[in-house]
N, C-alpha and C positions, 0 to 999 in steps of 0.2 A: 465523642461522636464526630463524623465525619456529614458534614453535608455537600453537595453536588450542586451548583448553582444557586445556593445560600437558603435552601428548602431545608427542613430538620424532621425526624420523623414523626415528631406531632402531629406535622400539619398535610403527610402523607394520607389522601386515602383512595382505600384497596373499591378499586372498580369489580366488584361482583359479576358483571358477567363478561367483564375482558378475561378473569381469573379461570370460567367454566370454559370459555373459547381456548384460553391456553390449553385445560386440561386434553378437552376435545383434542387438540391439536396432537399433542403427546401419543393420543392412541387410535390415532389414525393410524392401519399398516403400512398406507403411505409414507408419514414422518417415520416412521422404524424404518423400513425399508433405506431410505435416504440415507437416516442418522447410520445405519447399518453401513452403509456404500462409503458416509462421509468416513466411518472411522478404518477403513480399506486403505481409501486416499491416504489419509493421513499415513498408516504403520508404510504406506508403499514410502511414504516420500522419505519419511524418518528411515528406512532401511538403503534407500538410494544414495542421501547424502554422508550416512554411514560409512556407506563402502565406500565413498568419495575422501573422504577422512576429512569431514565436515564435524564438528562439536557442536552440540547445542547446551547452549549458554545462555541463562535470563537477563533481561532488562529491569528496571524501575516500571512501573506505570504510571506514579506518582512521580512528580518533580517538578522545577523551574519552567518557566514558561518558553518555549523554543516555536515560532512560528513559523513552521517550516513549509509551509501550504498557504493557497489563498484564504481557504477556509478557515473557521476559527475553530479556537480552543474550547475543550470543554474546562471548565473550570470549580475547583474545590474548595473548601475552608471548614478548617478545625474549628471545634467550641472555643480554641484560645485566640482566633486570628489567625490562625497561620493561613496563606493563599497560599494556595497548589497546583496544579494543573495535568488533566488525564495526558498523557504521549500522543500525539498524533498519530509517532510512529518508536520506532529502536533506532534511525536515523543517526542523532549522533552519539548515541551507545554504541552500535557496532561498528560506529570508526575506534573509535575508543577503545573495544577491543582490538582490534586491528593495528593500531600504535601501541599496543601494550602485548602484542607480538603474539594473540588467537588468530595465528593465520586462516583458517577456516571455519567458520559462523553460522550458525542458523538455532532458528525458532520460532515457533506459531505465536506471534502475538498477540494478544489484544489492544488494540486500536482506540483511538477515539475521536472522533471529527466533528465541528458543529454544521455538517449538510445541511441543507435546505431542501428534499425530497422534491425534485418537479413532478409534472403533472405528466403521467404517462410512463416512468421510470420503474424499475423495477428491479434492480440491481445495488440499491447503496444503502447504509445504513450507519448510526450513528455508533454503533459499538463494531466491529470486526474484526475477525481474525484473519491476520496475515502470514503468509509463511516467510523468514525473514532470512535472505543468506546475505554473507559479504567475504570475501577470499583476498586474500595480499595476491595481488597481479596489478599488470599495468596492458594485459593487452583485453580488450574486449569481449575477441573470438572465447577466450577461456573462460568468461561468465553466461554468454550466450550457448556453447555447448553445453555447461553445468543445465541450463534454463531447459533444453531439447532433449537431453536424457532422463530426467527428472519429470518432462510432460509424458515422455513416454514410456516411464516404468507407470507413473500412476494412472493411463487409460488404461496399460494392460490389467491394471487391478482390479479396472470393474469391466474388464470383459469387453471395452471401445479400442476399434481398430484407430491408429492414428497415424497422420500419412507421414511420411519417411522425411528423418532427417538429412542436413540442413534444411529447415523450414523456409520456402520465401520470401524476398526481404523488398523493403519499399521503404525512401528516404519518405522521410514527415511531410517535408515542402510539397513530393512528386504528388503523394497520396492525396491532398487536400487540393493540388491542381487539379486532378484525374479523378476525386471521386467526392469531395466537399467536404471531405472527415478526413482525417488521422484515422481513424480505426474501420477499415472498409470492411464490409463483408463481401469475399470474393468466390461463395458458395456457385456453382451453375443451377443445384440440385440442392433441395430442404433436405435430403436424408444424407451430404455430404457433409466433411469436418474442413473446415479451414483454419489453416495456422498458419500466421502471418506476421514475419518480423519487422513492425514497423521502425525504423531508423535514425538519425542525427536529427535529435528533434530541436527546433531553436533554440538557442537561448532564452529569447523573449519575445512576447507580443504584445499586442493591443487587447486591453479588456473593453468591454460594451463602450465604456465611457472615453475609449480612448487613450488610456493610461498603459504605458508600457511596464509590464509587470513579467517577470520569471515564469518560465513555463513549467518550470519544475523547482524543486527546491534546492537551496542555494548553492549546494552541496556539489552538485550536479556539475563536472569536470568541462571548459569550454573548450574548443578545436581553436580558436583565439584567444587574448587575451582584450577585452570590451576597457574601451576608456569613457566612455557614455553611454547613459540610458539609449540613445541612439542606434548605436554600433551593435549593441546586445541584440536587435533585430535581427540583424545582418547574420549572424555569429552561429554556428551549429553546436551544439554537443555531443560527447561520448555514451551515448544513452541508445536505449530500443527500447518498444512495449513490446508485449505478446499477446497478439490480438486473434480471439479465437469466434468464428461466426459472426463476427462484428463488435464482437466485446471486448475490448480489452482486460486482460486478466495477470498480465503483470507489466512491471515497468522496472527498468534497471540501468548500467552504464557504470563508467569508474567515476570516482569520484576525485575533487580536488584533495592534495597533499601534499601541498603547501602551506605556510602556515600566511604568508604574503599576501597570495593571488585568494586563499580566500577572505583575505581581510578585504583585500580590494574588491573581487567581485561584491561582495556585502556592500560597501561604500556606495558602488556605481550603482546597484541597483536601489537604494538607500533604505537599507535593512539595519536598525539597531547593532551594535557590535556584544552588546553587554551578554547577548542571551545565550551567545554562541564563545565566551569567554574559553570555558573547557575546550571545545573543539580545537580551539584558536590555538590553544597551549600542548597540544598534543602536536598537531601538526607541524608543529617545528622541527620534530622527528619522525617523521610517519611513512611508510612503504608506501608505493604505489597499491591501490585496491581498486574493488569494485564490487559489485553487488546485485542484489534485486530484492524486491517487496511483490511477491504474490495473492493475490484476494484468493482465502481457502472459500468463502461463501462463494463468491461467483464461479469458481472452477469448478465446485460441484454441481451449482445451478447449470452450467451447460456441459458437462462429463453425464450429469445424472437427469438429463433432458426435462427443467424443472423449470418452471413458467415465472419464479421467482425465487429472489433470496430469501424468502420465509418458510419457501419448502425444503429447505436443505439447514434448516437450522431451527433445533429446538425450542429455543425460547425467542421469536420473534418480537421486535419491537412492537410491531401494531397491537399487542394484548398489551400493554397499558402497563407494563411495571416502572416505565416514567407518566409522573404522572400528569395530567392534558395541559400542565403550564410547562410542563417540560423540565420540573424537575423531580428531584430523586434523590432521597437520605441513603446514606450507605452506613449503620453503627457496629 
């Protein structure tokens, strides 16, 4: 038996009417509809990256603990002790392939984050799926067009006009000078689509408390090389999101490949080295790459003009199959 935050299925019980609200949910024509549209998206994107001479290749989701986010880990244990931990992300599996010479990568992941749902939010969820690429390159523009042609086979799938590549571009720093966000919404009109390539987003910032902490994960390729938490401020990287309506719906850039510089960024930033030991060992020989991680639930929520990521996905968190301490047996 596997338990999920040290819950076992004993002591699991089934909420009766989260279970009839799931069912409801299911035969809604709405959710058909959606799940219908979602699975469009999907065969578009798998047929896009295809012709691209992209392979899709799985990860673990089970494994070592790698914190590669602010956010925490979901975490697992066997009836015998073993600790485990859900993947954040394919992060540093698909360098891994990448050093082991899968020049081109992708796959829908499942995800696992320990979020904290704010109040008013309606986009994040503790399980998702991600669509996950990474290609042996060192120049940017080549993952950034793979990101533009891939948005725009999969609106034509469901039938959305979407506005002509090169998409817009705005560095991180200008964006939060000019609009208060990183992710602006630059609509004039509610029945327009905005796609918007936000760019060199810092290295690092200030969290609430003050604390200089990585804006992305560590992975994340710098325009300098940072000798202090300090400098890391200052310091841009090789990275863009793709921000559609105000939402951001993916995030990418090349990543370090080095085996050095990412020892050191790790250091500077004062990140354990122990977790990221594989990475570490690969990199010693490793291509220039780069990549992205796309949210398939949110691309659908705003392709399939859906007021939340529960309507674009079958089995919704909020019907209660974690259960209200927040955990959940998997045997």
């Amino acid at each position: 038996m596997l338990s999920v935050n040290g819950s076992d299925c004993e002591d699991t019980q089934v909420d009766h009417e989260s279970v009839g609200a799931q069912f409801a949910h299911l035969l809604s024509e709405r959710t058909r509809e959606n799940l219908r549209k979602r699975h469009a998206i999907r065969a578009a994107a798998h047929q896009q990256l295809q012709a691209e001479g992209f392979g899709e290749f799985d990860t673990p989701v089970l494994g070592r603990w790698v914190n590669e986010y602010r956010v925490g880990n979901i975490s697992a244990t066997t009836s015998t002790g073993e600790h485990l931990w859900l993947a954040q992300s394919p992060q540093v599996y698909k360098q891994m392939l990448i050093a082991g010479g899968y020049q081109r990568y992708y796959q829908f992941a499942h995800c696992f984050r320990q979020e904290v749902r704010e109040p008013g939010t309606n986009d994040s969820l503790r399980e998702f799926v991600q669509l996950d690429i990474e290609m042996e390159t060192g120049d940017l523009e080549a993952v950034i067009a793979v990101t533009e042609r891939l948005i725009t086979r999969v609106c034509s799938a469901v039938g959305l006009p979407c506005p002509d590549a090169p998409f817009p571009r705005l560095q991180a720093r200008e964006a939060v000078s000019r609009y208060g966000t990183d992710r602006p919404d630059l609509r004039i009109r509610p029945d327009e689509i905005s796609m918007l390539l936000v760019v060199d987003f810092p290295l690092a910032e200030r969290d609430d408390e003050g604390a200089i902490k990585l804006t992305r994960h560590p992975m994340a390729l710098p325009r300098q090389t940072p000798d202090s938490p300090q400098e890391m401020l200052d310091i841009d990287t090789w990275t863009f999101d793709l921000v559609m309506n105000g939402m951001e719906l993916a995030s990418g850039g090349l990543r370090i490949n080095d085996a050095a510089l990412q020892r050191h960024v790790l250091t500077v930033a004062g990140i354990d080295l122990a977790s990221f030991e594989d990475l570490l060992h690969v990199l010693e020989d490793c291509p220039p790459h780069g990549g992205l991680g796309l949210g398939l639930d949110r691309l659908c929520m705003q392709l399939l003009g859906a007021d939340s990521v529960a309507e674009v996905t079958g089995f919704p968190f909020r019907f209660g199959y974690w259960s209200r301490s927040g955990n959940v047996a998997v045997s």
